[in-house]
N, C-alpha and C positions, 0 to 999 in steps of 0.2 A: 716060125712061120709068120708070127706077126710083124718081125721086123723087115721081113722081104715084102710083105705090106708095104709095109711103111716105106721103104725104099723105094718102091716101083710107085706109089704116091707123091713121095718125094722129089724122084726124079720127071713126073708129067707133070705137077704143077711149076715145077723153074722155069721149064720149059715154055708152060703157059706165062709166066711173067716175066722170061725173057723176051717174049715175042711182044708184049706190051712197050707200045710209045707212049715214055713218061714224058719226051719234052715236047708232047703237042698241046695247046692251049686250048683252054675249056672258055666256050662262048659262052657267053650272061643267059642265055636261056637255059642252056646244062645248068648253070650256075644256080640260077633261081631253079630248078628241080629239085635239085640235089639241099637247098636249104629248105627245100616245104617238105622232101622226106626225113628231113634233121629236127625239123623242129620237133615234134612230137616225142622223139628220143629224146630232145636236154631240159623237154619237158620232164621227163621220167628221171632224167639224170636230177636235174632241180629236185625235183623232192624228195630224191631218195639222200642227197645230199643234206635237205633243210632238216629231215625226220631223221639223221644219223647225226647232227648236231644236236639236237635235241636229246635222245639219245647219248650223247656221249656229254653232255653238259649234265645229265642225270648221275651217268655211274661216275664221272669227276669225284660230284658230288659224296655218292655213295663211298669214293676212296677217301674225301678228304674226312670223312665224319668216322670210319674205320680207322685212320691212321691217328687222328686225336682218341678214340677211344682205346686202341689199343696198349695205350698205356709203356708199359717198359717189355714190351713182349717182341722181341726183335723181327722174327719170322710174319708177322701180322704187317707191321711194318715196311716190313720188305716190298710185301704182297701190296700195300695200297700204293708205292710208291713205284712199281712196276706197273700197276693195273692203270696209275695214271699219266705214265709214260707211253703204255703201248693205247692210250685214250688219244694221246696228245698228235704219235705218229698216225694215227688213223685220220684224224683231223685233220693233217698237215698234206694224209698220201689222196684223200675226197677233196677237198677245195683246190688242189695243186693241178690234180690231173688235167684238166684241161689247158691250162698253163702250159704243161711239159708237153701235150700234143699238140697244140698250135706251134711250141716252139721247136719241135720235129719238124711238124708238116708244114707250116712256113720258112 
């Protein structure tokens, strides 16, 4: 049942986005709208981005002081040196994002 949902959802929203004209141009007044409802949000995004570096320059941290203490204990080891690879890709996937959607959407 849920997937005939889903399907009958599926197929009226294409439908709604097929009937959209993408290649009509957007006037400086759309324009300037559409950036005073953005600001607000990269407001949100800016800090959730500044307090997730900070954050992630903490548990760095926390791996690099784990992996010197852990001594000859391989499994320990592993763990910081994962915890601050998947530190590194988070980093990389918060500051990039905007990046990769401009260079979609431009």
């Amino acid at each position: 049942m849920k997937w005939q949902i889903f399907l009958v959802l599926l197929l009226i929203t294409s439908n709604l986005a097929a009937a959209a004209d993408f290649n009509s141009t957007i006037s400086a007044d759309d324009k300037a709208k559409f950036d005073q409802i953005l600001q607000p949000v990269m407001k949100v995004y800016n800090f959730i981005k500044y307090a997730a570096t900070v954050v992630a320059v903490v548990v760095l941290l926390f791996a690099g002081i784990n992996y010197i203490v852990s001594g000859s204990d391989p499994r320990s080891r592993e763990n910081s040196k994962n915890m601050a690879m998947y530190v590194v890709i988070g980093l990389f996937v918060i500051w990039a994002a905007p990046l990769i959607v401009n260079f979609i959407v431009g």
